[in-house]
Residue frames as a rotation matrix with the C-alpha (Angstrom) as fourth column:
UNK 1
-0.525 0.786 0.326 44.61
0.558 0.029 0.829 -77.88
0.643 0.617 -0.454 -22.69
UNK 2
-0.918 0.272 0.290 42.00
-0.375 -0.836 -0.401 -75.21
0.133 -0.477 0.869 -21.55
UNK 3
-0.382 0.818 0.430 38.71
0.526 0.575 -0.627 -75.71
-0.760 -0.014 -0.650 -20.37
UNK 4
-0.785 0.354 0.507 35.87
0.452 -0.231 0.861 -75.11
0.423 0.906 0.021 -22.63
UNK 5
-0.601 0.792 -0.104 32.67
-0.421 -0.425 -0.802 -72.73
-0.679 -0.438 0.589 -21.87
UNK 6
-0.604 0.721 0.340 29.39
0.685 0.252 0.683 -73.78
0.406 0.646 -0.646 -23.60
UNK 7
-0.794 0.608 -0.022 26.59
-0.431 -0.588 -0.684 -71.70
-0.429 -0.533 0.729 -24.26
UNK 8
-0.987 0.138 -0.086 23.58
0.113 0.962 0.248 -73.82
0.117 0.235 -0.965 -23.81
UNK 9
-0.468 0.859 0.207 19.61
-0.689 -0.501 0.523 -72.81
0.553 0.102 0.827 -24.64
UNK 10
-0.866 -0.019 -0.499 17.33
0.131 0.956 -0.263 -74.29
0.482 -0.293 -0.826 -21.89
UNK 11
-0.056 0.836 -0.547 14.16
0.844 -0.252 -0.473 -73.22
-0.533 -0.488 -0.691 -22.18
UNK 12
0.604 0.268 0.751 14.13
0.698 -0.633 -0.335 -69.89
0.385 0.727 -0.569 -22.34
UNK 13
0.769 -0.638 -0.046 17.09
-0.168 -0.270 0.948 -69.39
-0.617 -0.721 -0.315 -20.58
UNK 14
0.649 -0.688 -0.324 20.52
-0.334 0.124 -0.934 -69.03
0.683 0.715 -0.149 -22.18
UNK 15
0.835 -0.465 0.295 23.47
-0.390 -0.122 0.913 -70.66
-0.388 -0.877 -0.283 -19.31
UNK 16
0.331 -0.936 0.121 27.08
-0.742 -0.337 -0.579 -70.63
0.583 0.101 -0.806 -19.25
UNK 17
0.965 0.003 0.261 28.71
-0.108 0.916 0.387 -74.15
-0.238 -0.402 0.884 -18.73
UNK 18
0.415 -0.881 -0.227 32.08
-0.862 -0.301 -0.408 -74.58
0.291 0.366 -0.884 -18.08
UNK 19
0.992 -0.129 -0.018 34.21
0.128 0.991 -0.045 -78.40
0.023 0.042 0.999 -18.72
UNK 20
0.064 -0.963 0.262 37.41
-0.248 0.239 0.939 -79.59
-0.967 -0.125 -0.223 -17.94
UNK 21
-0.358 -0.404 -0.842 39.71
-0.892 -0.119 0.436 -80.24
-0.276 0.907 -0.318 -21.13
UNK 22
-0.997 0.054 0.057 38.21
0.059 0.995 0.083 -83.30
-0.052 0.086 -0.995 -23.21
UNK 23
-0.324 0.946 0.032 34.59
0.786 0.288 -0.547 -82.88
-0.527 -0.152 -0.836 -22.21
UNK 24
-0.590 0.387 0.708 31.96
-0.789 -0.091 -0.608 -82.72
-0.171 -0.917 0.359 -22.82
UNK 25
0.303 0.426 -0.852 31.94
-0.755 0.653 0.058 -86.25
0.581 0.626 0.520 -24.64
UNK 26
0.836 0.443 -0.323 32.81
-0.314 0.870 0.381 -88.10
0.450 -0.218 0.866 -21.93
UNK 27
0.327 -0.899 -0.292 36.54
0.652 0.438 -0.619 -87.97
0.684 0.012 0.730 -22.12
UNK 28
0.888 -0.068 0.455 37.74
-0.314 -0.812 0.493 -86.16
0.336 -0.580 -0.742 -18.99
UNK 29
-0.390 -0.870 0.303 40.78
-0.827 0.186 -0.531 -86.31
0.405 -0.457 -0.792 -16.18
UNK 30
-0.509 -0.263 0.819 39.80
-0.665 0.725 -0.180 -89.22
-0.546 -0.636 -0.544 -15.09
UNK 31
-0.691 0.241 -0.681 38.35
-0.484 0.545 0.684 -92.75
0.536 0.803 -0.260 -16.91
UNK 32
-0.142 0.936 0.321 35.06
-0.989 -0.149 -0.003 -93.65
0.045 -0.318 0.947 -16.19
UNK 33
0.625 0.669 -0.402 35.87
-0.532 0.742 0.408 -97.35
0.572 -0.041 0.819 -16.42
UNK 34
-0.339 -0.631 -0.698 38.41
0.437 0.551 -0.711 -97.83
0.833 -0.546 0.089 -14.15
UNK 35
0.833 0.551 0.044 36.69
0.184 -0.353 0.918 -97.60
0.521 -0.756 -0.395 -10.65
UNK 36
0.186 -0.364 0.912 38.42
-0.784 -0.615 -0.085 -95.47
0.592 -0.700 -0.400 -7.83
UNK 37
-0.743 -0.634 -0.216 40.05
-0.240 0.553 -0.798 -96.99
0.625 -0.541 -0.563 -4.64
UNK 38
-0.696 0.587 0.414 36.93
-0.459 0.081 -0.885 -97.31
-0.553 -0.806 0.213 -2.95
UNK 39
-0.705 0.243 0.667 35.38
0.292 0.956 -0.039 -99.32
-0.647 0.168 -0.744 -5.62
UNK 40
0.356 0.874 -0.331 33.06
0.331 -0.449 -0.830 -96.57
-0.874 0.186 -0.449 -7.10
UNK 41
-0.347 -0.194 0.917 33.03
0.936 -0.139 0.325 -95.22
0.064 0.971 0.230 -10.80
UNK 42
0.015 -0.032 -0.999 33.15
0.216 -0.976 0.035 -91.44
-0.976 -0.217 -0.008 -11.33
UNK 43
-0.682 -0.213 0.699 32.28
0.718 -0.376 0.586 -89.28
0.138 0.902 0.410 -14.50
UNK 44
0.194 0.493 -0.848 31.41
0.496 -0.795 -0.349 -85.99
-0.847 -0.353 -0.398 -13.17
UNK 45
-0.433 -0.159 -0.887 33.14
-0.314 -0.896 0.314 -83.95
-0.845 0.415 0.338 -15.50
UNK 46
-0.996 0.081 0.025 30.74
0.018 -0.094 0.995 -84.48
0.083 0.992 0.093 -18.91
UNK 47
-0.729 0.683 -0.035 28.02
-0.429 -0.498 -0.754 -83.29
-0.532 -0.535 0.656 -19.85
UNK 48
-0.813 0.444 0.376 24.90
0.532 0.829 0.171 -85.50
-0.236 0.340 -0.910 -20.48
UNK 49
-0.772 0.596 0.220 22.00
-0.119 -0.476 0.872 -85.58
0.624 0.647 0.438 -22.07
UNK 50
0.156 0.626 -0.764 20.09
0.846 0.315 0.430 -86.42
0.510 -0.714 -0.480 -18.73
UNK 51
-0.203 0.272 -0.941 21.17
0.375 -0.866 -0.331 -82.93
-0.905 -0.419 0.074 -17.15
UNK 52
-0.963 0.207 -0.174 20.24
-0.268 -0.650 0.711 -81.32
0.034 0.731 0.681 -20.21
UNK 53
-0.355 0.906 -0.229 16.43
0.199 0.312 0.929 -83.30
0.913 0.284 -0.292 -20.08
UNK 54
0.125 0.756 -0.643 16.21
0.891 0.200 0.409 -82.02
0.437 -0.624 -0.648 -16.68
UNK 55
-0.838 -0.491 -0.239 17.67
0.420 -0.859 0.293 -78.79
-0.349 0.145 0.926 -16.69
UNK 56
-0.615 0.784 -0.081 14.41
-0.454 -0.268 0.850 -78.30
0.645 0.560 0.521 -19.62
UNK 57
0.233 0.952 -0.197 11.77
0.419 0.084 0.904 -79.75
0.878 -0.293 -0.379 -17.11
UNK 58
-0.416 -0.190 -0.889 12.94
0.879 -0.335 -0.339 -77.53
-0.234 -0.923 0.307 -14.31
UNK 59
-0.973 0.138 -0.183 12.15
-0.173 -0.966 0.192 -74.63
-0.150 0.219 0.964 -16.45
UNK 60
-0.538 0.842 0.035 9.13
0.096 0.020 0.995 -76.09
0.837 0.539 -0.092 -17.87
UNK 61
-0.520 0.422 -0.743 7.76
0.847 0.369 -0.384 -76.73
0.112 -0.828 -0.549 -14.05
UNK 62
-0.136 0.279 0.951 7.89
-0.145 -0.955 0.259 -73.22
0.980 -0.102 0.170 -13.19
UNK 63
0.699 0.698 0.157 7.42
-0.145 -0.077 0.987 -74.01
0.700 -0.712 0.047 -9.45
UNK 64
0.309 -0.823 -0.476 10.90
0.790 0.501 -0.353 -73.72
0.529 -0.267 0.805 -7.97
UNK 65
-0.275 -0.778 0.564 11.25
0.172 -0.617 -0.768 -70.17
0.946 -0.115 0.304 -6.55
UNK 66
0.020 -0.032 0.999 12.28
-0.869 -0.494 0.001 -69.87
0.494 -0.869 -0.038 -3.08
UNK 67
0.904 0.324 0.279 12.56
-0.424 0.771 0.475 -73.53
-0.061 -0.548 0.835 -2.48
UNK 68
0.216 -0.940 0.265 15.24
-0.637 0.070 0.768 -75.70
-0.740 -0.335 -0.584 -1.14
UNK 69
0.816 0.068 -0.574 16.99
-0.554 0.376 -0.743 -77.46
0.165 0.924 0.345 -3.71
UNK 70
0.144 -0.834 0.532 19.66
-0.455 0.422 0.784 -80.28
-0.879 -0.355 -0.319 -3.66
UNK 71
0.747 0.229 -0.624 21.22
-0.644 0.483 -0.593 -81.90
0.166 0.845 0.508 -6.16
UNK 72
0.790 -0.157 0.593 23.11
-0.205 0.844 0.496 -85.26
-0.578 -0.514 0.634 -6.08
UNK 73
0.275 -0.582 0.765 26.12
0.627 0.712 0.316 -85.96
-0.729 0.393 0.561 -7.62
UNK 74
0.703 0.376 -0.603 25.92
-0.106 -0.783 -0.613 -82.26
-0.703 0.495 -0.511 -9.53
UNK 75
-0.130 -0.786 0.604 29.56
0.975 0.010 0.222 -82.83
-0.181 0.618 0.765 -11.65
UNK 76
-0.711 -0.570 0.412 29.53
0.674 -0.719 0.169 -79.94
0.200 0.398 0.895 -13.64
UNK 77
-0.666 0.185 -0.722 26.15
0.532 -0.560 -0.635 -78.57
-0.522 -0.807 0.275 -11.85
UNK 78
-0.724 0.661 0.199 23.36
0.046 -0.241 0.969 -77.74
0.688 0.711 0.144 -15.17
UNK 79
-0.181 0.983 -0.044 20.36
0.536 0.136 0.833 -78.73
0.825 0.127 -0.551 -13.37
UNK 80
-0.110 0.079 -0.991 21.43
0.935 -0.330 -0.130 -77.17
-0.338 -0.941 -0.038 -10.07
UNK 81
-0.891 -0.434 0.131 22.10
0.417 -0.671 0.613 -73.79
-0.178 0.601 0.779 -12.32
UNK 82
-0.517 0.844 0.146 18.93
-0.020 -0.182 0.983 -73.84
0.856 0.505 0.111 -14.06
UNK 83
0.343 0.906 -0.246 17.20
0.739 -0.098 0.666 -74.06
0.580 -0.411 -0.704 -10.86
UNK 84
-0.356 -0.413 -0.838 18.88
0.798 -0.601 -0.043 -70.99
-0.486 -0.684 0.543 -9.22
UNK 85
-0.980 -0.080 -0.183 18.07
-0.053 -0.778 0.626 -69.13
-0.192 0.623 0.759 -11.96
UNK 86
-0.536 0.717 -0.446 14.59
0.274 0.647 0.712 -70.11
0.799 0.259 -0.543 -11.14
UNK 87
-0.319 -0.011 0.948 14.92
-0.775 -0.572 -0.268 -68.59
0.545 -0.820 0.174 -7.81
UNK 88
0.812 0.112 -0.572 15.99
0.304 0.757 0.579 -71.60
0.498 -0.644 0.580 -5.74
UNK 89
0.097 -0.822 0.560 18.42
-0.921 0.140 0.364 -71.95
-0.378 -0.551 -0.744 -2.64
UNK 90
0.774 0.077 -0.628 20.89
-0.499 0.685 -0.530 -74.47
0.390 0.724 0.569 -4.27
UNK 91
0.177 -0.742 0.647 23.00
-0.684 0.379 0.623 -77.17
-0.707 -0.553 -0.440 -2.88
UNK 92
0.567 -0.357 -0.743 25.49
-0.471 0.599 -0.648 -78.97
0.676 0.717 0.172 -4.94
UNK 93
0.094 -0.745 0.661 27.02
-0.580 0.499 0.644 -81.74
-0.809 -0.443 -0.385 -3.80
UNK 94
0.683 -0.345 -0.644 29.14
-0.451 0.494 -0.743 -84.39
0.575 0.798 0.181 -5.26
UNK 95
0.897 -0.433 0.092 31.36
0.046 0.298 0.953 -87.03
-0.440 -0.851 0.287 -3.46
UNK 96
-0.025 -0.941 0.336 34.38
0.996 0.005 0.088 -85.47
-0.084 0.337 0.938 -5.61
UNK 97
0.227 0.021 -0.974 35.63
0.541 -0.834 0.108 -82.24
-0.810 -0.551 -0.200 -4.50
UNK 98
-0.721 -0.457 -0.521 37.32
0.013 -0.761 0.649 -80.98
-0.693 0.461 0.554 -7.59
UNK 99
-0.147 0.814 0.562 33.14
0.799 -0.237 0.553 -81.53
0.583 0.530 -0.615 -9.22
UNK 100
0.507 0.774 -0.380 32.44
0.853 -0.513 0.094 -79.07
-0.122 -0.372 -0.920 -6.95
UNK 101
-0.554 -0.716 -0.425 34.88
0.444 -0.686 0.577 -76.76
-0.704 0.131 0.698 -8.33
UNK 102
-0.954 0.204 0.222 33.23
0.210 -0.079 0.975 -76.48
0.216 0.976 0.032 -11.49
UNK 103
0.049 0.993 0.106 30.10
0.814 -0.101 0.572 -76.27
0.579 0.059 -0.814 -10.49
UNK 104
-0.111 -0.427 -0.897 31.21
0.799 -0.575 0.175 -73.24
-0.590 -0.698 0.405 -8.22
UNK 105
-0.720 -0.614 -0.325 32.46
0.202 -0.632 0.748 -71.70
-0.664 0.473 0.579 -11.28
UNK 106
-0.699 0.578 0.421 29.39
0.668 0.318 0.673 -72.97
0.256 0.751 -0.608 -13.11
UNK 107
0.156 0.960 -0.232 26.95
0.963 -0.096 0.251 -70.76
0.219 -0.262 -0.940 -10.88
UNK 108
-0.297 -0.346 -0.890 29.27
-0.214 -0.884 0.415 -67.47
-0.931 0.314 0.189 -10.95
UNK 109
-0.944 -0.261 0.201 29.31
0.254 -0.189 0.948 -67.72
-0.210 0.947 0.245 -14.47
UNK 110
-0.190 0.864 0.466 25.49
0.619 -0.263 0.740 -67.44
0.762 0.429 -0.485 -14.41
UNK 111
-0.578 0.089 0.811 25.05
-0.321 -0.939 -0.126 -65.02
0.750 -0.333 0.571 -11.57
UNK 112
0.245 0.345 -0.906 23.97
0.527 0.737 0.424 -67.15
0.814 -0.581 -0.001 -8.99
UNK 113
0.348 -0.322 0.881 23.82
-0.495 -0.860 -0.119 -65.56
0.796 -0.395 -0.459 -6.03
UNK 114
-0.406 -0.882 -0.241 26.05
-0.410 0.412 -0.814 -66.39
0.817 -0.231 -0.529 -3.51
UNK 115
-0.658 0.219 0.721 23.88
-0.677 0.249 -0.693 -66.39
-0.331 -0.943 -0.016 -0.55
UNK 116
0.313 0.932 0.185 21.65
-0.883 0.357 -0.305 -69.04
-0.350 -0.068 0.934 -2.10
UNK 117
0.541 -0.377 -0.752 24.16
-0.117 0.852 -0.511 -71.31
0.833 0.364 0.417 -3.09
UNK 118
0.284 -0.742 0.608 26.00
-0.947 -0.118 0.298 -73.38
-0.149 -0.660 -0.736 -1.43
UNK 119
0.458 -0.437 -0.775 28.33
-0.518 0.577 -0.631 -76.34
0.723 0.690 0.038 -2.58
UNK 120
0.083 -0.166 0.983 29.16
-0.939 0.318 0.133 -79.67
-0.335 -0.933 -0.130 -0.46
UNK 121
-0.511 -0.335 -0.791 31.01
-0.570 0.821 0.021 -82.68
0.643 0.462 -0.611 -0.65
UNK 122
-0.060 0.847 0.529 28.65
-0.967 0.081 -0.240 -85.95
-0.246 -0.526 0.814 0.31
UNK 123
-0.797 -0.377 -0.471 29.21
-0.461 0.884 0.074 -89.33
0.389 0.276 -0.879 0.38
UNK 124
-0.277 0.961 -0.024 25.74
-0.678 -0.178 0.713 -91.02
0.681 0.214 0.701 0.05
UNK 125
0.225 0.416 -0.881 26.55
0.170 0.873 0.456 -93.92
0.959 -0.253 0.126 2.20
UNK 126
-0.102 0.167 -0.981 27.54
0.944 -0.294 -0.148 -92.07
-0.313 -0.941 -0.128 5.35
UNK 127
0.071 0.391 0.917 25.69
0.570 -0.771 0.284 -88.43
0.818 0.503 -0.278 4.63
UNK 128
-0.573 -0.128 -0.810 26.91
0.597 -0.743 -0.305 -85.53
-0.562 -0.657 0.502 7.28
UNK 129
-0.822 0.483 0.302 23.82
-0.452 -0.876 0.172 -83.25
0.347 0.005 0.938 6.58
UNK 130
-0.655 0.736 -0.169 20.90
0.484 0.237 -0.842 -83.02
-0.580 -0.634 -0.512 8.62
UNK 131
-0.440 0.619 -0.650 18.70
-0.665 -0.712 -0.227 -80.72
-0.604 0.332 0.725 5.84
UNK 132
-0.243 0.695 0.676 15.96
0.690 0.614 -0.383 -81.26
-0.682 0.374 -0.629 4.15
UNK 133
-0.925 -0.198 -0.323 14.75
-0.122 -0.653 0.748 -80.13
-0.359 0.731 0.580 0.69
UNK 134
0.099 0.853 -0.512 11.51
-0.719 -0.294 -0.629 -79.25
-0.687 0.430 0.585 -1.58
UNK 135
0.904 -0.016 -0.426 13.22
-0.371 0.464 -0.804 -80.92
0.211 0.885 0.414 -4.37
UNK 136
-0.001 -0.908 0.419 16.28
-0.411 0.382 0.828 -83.35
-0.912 -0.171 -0.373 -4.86
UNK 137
0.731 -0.171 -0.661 17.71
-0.672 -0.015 -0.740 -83.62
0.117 0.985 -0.126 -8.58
UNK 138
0.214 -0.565 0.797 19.44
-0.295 0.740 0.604 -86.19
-0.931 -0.364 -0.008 -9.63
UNK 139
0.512 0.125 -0.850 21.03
-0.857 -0.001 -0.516 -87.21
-0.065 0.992 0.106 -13.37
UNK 140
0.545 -0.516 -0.661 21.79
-0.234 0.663 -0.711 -90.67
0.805 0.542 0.240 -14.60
UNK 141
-0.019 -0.508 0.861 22.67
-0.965 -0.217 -0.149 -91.21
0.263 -0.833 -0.486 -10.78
UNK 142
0.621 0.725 0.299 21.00
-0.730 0.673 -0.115 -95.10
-0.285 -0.146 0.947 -10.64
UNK 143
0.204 -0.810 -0.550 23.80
-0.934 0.008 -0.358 -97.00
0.294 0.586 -0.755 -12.21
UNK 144
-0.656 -0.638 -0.404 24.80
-0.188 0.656 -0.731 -99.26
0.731 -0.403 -0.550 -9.43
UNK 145
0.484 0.594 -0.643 22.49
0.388 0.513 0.766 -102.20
0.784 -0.620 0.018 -7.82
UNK 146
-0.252 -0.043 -0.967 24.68
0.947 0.194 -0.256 -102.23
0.199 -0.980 -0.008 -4.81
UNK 147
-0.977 -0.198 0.080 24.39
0.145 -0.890 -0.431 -98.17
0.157 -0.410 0.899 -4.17
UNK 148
-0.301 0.918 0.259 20.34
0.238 -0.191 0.952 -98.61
0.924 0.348 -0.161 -4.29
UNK 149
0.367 0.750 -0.550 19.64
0.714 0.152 0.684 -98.99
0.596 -0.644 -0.480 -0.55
UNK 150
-0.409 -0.878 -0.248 22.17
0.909 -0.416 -0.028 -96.22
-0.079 -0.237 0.968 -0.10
UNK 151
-0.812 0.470 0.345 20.07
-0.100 -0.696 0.711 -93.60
0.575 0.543 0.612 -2.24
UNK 152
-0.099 0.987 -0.124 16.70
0.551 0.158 0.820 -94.96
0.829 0.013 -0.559 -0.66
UNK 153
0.343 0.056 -0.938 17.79
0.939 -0.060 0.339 -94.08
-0.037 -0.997 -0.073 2.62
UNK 154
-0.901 -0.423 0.096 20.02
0.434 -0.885 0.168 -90.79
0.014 0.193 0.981 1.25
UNK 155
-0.478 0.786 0.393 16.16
0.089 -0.402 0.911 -89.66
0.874 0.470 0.122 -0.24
UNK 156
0.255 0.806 -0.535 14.50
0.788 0.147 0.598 -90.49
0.561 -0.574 -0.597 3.05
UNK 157
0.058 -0.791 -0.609 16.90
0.995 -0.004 0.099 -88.37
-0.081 -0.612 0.787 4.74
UNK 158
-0.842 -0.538 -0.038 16.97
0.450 -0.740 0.500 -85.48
-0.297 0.404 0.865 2.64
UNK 159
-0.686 0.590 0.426 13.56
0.230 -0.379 0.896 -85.00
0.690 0.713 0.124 1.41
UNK 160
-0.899 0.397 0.187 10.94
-0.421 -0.661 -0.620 -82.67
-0.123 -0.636 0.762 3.24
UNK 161
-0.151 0.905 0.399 7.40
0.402 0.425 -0.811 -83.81
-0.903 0.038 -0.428 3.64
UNK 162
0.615 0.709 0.346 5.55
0.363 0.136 -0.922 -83.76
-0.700 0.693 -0.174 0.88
UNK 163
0.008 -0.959 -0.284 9.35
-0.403 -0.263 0.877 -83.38
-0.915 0.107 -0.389 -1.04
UNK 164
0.905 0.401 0.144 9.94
-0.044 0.426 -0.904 -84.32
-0.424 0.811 0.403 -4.75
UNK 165
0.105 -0.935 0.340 12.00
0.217 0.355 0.909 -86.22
-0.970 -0.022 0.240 -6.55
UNK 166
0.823 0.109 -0.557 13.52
-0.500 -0.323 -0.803 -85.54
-0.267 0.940 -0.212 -9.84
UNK 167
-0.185 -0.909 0.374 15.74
-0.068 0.392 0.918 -88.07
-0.980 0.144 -0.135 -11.51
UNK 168
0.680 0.323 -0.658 16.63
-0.723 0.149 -0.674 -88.11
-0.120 0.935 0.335 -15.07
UNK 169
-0.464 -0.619 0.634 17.96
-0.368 0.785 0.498 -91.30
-0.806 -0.002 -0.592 -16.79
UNK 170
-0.468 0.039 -0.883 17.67
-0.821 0.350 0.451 -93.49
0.327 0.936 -0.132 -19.54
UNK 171
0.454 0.800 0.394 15.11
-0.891 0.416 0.181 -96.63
-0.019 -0.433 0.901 -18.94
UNK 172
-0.401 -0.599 -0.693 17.69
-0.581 0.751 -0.314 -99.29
0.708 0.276 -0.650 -18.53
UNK 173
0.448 0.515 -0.730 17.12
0.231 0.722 0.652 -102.12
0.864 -0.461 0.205 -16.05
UNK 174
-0.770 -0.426 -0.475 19.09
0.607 -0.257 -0.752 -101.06
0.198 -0.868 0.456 -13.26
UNK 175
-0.816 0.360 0.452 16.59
-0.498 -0.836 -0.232 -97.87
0.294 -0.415 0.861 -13.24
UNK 176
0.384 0.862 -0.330 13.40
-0.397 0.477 0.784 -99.77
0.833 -0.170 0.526 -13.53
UNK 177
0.036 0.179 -0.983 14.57
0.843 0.523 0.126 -101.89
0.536 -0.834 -0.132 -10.33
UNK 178
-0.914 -0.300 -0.274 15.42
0.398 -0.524 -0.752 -99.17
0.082 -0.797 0.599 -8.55
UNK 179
-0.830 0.545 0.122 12.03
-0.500 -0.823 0.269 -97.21
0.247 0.162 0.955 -9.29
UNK 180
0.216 0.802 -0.558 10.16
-0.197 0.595 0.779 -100.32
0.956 -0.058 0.286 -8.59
UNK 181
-0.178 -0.245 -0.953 11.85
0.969 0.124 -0.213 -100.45
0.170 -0.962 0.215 -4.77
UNK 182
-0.931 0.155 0.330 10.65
-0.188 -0.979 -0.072 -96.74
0.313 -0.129 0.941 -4.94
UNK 183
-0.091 0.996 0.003 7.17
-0.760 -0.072 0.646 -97.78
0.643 0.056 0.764 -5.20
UNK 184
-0.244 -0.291 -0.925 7.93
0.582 0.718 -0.380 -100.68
0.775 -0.632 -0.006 -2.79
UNK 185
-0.580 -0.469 -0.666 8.44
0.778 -0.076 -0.624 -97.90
0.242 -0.880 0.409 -0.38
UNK 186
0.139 0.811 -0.569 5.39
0.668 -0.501 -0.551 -95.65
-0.731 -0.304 -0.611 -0.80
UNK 187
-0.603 -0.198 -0.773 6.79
-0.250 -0.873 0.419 -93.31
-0.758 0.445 0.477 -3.93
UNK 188
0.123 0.554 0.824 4.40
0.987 0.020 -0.160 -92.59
-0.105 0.832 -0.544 -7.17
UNK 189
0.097 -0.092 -0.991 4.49
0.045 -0.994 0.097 -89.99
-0.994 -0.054 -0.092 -9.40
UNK 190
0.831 0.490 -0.264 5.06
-0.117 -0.310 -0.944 -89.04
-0.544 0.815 -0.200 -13.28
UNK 191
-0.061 -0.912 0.407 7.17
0.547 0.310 0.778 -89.17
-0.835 0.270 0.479 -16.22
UNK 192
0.667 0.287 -0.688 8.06
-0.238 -0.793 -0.561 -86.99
-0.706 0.538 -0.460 -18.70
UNK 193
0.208 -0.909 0.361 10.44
0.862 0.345 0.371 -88.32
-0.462 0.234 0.856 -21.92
UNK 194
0.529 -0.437 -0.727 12.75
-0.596 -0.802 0.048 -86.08
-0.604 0.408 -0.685 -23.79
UNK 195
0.450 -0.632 0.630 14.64
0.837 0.545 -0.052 -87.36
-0.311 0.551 0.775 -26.91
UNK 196
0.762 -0.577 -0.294 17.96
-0.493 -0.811 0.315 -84.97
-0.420 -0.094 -0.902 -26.74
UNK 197
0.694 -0.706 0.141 21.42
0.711 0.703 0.018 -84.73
-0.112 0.088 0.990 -28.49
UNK 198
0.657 -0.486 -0.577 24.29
-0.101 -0.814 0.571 -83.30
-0.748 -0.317 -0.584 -27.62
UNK 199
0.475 -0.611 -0.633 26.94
-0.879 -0.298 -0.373 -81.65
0.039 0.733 -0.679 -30.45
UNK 200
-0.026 -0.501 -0.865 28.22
-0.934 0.322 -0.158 -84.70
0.357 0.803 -0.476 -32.33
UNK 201
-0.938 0.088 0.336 26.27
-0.205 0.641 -0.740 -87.28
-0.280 -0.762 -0.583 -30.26
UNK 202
-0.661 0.749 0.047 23.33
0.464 0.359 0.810 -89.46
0.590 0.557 -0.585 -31.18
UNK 203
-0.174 0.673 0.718 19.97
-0.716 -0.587 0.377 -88.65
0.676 -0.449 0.584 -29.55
UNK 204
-0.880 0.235 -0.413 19.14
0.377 0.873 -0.308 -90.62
0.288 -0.427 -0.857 -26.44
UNK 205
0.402 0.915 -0.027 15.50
-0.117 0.080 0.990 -91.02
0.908 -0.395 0.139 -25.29
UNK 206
-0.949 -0.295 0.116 15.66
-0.058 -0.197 -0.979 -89.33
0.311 -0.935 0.170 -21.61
UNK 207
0.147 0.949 0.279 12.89
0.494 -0.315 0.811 -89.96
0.857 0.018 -0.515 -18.97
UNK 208
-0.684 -0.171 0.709 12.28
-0.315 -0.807 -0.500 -87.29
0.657 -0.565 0.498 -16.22
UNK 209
-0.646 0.101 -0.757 11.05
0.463 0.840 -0.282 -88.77
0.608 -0.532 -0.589 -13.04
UNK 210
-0.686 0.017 0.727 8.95
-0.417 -0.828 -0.374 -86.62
0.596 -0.560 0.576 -10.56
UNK 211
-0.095 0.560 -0.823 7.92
0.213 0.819 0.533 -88.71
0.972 -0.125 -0.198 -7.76
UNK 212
-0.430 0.171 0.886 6.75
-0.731 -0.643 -0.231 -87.80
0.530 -0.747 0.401 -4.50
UNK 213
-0.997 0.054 -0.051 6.11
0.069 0.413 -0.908 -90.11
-0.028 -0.909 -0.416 -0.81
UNK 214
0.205 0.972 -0.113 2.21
0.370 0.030 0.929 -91.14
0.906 -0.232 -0.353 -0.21
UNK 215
-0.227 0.065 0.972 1.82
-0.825 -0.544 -0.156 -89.05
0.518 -0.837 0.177 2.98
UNK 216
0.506 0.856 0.107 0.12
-0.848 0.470 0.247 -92.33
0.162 -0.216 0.963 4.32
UNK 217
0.772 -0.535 -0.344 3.00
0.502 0.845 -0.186 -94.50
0.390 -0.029 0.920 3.55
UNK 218
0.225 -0.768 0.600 5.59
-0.643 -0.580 -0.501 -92.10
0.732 -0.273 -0.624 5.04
């Protein structure tokens, strides 16, 4: 089987999204419910309707060019995309090397320039990078209670003063705790929903985080 290319409207942007065979309903090389030797659950390679609901509020922002950009966990690398083509420096990472293939391919295919990308494997609970970013993107990344004080500290780490977060997800309870140890820790900030479906998928009701550190509580 071959991969597949989508062309996907996002905004007013048109981008080129290439999937491994199988996706982009979920079904990839590898099974999302059988966790990995290290205990973690992987499903990079499909595309959701959470990088698609933040992909569209990256354009809508409008306030991304020339800033540093990370994105967590990118899989197949939409929301990083859309914000290059925005005129960000983008960093994809993912703690599976052969996501960062795709996404590679994902940001040639749109003309990403090279010096402003740059693509990096990252394992959130011991993180070898010393940068900081403007913005840090995240989709449907919240899943797992135990990974929570991982992320808090990943975010502290990574975000620049007066830095913003973007996570999209579905309100489940896992997110709400996690967002409520956000505000624990000094974060407020907005929400934006989106009710999206992808080709031959219901619609899910997506919400778009954008929270940002009280200076004061830093």
């Amino acid at each position: 089987m071959n991969d597949k290319t989508l062309l996907l409207e996002v905004g007013d942007r048109s981008v080129r999204l290439t999937t491994p065979p199988g996706a982009p309903n979920g079904h990839g090389p590898e099974s999302e419910s059988e966790p990995e030797s290290d205990g973690r659950i992987y499903f990079w390679w499909g595309l959701t309707a959470a990088a698609l609901a933040l992909a569209r509020e990256l354009v809508a922002r409008g306030d991304l060019a020339d800033r540093r950009v990370v994105e967590l966990g990118c899989g197949l690398g939409l929301p990083g995309v859309v914000a290059g083509l925005e005129g960000a420096q983008v960093t994809f990472t993912d703690a599976k090397a052969d996501a960062l293939v795709y996404a590679r391919q994902n940001a040639g295919a749109n003309d990403l320039p090279r010096d402003r990308t740059a693509f990096e494997v990252l394992d959130w609970v011991h993180p070898a990078t010393g940068q900081r970013f403007d913005f840090v993107l995240g989709t449907e990344i919240l899943y797992d209670y135990n990974m929570h004080r991982a992320q808090l500290d990943l975010f502290d780490r990574l975000l620049a003063p007066g830095g913003t977060l973007l996570l999209a997800d579905r309100r489940r309870r896992v997110v709400e705790r996690f967002f409520g140890r956000l505000r624990d820790s000094g974060f407020g900030g907005t929400t934006t929903d989106y009710n999206l479906a992808l080709p031959g998928e219901p619609a899910h009701k997506i919400t778009v985080f954008a929270w940002r550190r009280d200076p004061e509580k830093s």
